[in-house]
C-alpha positions in Angstrom: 33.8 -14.7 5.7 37.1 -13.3 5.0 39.3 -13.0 8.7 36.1 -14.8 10.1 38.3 -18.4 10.8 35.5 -20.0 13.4 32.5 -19.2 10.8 34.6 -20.7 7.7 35.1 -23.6 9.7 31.5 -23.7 10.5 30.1 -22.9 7.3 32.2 -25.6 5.7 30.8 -28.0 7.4 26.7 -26.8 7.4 27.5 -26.6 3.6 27.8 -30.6 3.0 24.7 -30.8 5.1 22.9 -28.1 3.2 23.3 -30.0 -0.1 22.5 -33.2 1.1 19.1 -31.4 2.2 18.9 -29.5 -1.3 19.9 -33.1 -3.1 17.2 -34.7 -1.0 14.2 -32.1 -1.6 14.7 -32.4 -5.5 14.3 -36.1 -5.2 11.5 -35.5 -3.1 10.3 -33.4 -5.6 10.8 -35.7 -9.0 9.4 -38.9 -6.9 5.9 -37.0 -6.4 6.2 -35.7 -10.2 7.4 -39.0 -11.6 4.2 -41.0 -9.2 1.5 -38.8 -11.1 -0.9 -40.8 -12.9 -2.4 -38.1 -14.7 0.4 -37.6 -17.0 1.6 -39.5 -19.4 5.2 -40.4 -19.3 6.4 -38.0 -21.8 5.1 -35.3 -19.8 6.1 -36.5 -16.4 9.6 -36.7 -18.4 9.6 -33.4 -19.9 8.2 -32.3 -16.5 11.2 -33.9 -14.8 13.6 -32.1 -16.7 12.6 -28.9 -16.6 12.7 -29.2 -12.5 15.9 -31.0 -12.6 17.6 -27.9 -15.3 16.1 -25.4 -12.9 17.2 -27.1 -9.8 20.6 -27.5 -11.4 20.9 -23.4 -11.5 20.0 -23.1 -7.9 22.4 -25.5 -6.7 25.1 -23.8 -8.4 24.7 -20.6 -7.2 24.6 -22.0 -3.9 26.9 -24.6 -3.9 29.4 -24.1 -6.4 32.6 -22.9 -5.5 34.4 -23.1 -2.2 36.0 -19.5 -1.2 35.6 -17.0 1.7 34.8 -14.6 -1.1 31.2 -16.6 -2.0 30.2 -18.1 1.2 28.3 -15.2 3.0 26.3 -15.1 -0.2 26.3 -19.1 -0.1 25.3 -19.0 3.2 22.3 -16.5 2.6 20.8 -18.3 -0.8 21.0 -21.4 1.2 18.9 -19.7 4.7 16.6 -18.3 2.1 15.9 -21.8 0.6 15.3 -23.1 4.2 18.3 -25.2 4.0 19.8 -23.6 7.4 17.8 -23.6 10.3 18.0 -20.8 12.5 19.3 -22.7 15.1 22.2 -24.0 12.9 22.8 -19.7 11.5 22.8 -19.5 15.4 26.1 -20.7 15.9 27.9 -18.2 13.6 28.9 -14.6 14.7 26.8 -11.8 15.3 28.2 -10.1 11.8 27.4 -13.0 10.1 24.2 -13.8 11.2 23.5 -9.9 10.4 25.1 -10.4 6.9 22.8 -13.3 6.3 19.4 -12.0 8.1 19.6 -8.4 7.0 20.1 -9.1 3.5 17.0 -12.2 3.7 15.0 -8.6 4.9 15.7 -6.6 2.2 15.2 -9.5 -0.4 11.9 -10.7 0.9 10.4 -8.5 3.3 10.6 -10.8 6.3 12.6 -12.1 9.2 
């Protein structure tokens, strides 16, 4: 987002919301893990764990760091995890939104 000043601004911004949606999801996810009855505790632990490590990874690569060098890739792992609604990606330039759209193509076959 280098020389891009109106989509930094922008992107700082939909980035505290995109966590807080991430942070939310992953709570989401553990509360439904941690209500089963059909585990035991140990396993609904050792479950919760695992989720929360891999979790961990994915917030980092999308989250971590605060530069105009990462934040076109921040801002596409983020639209892939659904975390940026096409209305919200709406509001940043037409290179951007091609930065982040055309490279969610070629990594998953879709639009």
């Amino acid at each position: 987002m280098q020389g891009r000043e109106s989509d930094w601004k922008k992107f700082t911004k939909l980035k505290k919301i995109a966590l807080e949606r991430f942070c939310e999801s992953v709570l989401d996810e553990s509360r439904v893990l941690c209500d089963r009855e059909d585990l035991t505790a140990h396993e609904r632990y050792l479950e919760l764990y695992k989720i929360i490590q891999k979790r961990d990874r994915e917030l980092g690569r999308a989250f971590d760091g605060h530069s105009r060098s990462r934040a076109d890739q921040q801002l596409r792992d983020m639209y892939n995890k659904g975390l940026v609604t096409d209305d919200e990606l709406s509001k940043f330039s037409e290179e951007t939104r091609n930065l982040v759209i055309l490279r969610f193509t070629d990594d998953f076959g879709a639009t």
